[in-house]
N, C-alpha and C positions, 0 to 999 in steps of 0.2 A: 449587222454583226458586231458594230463596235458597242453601241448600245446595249446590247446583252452582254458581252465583256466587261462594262461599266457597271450596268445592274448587278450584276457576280461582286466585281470585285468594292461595291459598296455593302453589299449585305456582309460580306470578309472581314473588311473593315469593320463598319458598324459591331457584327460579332464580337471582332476582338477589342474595342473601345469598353462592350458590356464586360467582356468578361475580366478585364483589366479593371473595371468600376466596383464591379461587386462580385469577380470570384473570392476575393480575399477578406472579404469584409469580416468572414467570421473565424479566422485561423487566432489561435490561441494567445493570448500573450506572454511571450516570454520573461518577461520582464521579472525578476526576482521576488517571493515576496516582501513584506516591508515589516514582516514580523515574529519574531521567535513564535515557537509554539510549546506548549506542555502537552507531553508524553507520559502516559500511563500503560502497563502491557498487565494483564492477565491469563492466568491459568485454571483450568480447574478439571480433573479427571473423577472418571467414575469411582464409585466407594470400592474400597479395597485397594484401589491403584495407590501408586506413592511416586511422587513427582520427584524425581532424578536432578536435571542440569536444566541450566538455562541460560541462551546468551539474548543480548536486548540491546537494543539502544538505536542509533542515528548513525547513518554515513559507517567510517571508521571508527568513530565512537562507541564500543561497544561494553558492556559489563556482562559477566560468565559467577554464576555461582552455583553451586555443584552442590549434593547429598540437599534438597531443599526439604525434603519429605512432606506428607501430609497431602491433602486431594485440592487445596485451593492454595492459591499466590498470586500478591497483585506488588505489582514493583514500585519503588518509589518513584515520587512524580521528579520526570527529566525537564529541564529548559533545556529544544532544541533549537540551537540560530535559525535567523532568517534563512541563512544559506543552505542549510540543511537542504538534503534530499529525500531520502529514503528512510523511514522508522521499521524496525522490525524487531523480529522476536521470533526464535527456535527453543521447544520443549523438546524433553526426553520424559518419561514417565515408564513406569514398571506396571503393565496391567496387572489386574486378579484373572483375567481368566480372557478367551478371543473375542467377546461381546463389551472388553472395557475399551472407554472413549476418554479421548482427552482435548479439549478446548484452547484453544490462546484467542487472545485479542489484543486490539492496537486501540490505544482512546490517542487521543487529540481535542487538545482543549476542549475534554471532559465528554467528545461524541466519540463512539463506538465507529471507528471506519473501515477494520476491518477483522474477518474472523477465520481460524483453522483449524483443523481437526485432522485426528489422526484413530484408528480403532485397532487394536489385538493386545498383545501382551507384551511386545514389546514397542511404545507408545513412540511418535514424532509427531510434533502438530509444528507446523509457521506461520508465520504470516507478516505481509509487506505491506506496505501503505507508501506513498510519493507524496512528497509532501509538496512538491511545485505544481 
């Protein structure tokens, strides 16, 4: 009897040794990154559409400029801190008709990381990206 209580509570053991060894081995690291990034956001709606408002930017950091007109817009390039969290960017756009589309994207030093869309006539596209 004792024997088989010993064999139990070695394999217990033993279990909880591996998985104290290498459950965590691959959890993320927090750690900050160690480098600002550059931010670019673009727009672009189907022909006929006329792009409205736009807010963009990092964190609290944000820039709004309003009547931008025309089907395409790409924002100046941002330096976001190290600390930074979050890049985003919300359109508005005025379709031509229920089959117009409207586009944003998120560049980070210079890759495409992420895209939104939005379709009818009266247009919303966003898009988020984490920068940690």
């Amino acid at each position: 009897m004792k024997t088989t209580r010993n064999k139990y509570a070695a394999i217990i053991f033993a279990t909880l040794i591996t998985i104290l060894m290498f459950g965590c081995s691959k959890d993320k690291d927090n750690t900050p990154s160690s480098t600002s990034h550059k931010l670019v956001f673009k727009a672009e709606a189907s022909a006929g559409s006329t792009l409205n408002l736009v807010v963009y930017g990092y964190d609290n950091t944000l820039t709004t400029a309003s009547s931008v007109g025309g089907t395409t817009w790409t924002s100046p390039e941002i330096t976001a801190p190290a600390n930074a969290t979050v890049a985003s960017v919300v359109f508005n756009a005025i379709g031509a008709n229920a089959a117009s589309t409207l586009k944003v994207q998120v560049y980070v030093d210079g890759v495409l990381k992420k895209e939104g869309t939005g379709t009818g006539t009266a247009l919303t596209a966003t898009a988020q990206f984490n920068l940690k």
